[in-house]
C-alpha positions in Angstrom: 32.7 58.1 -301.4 36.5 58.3 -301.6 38.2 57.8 -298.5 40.4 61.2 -299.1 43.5 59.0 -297.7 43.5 57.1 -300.7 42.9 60.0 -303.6 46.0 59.2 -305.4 45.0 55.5 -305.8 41.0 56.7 -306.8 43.0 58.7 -309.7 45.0 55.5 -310.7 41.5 53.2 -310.9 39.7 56.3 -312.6 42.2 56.6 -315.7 42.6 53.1 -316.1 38.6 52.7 -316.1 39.0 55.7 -318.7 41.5 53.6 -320.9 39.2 50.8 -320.7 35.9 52.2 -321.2 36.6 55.8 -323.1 33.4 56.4 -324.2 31.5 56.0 -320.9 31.1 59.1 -319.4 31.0 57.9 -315.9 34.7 57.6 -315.3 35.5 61.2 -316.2 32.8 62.4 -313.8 34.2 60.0 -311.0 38.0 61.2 -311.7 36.5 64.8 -311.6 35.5 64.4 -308.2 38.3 62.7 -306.9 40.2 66.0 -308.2 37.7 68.5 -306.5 38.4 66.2 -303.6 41.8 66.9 -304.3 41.2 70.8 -304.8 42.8 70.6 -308.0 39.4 72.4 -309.4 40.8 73.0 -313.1 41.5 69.3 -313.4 38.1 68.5 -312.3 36.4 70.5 -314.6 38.6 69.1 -317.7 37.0 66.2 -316.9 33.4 67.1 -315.8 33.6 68.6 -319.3 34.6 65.4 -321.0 31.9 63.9 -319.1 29.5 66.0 -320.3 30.5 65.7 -323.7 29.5 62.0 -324.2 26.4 62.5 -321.8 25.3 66.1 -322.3 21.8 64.9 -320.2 24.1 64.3 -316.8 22.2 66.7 -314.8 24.6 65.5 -312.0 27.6 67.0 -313.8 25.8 70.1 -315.0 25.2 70.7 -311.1 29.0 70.1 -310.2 30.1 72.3 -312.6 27.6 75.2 -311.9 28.9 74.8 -307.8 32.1 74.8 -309.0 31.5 77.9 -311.2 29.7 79.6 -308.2 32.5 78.9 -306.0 34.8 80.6 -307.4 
């Protein structure tokens, strides 16, 4: 869990895990919840989207997404 005192530094690891490892999906769905965190929900679901994109079976992003849909 991110400590929610340090979200700006989560985002900073995040991306540059992204720009290491761009096809793995598990840094867009980590820098997704760091922006829900954030309540910046459009950013999150950009990349809960791109998450789900190179690992349509993540039931755990499918889930986010639908809670995030439902709380709308």
């Amino acid at each position: 869990m991110v400590n929610i005192n340090r979200l700006r530094d989560a985002v900073d690891i995040f991306k540059l895990n992204i720009e290491e490892h761009p096809e793995a999906s598990s840094p867009y769905y980590c820098l997704g919840d760091v922006y829900m965190m954030a309540g910046r929900n459009k950013l999150a679901m950009k990349y809960y989207e791109k998450s789900l994109d190179l690992n349509p079976e993540n039931e755990t992003v499918l889930k986010m997404m639908e809670k995030m849909n439902h709380s709308k």
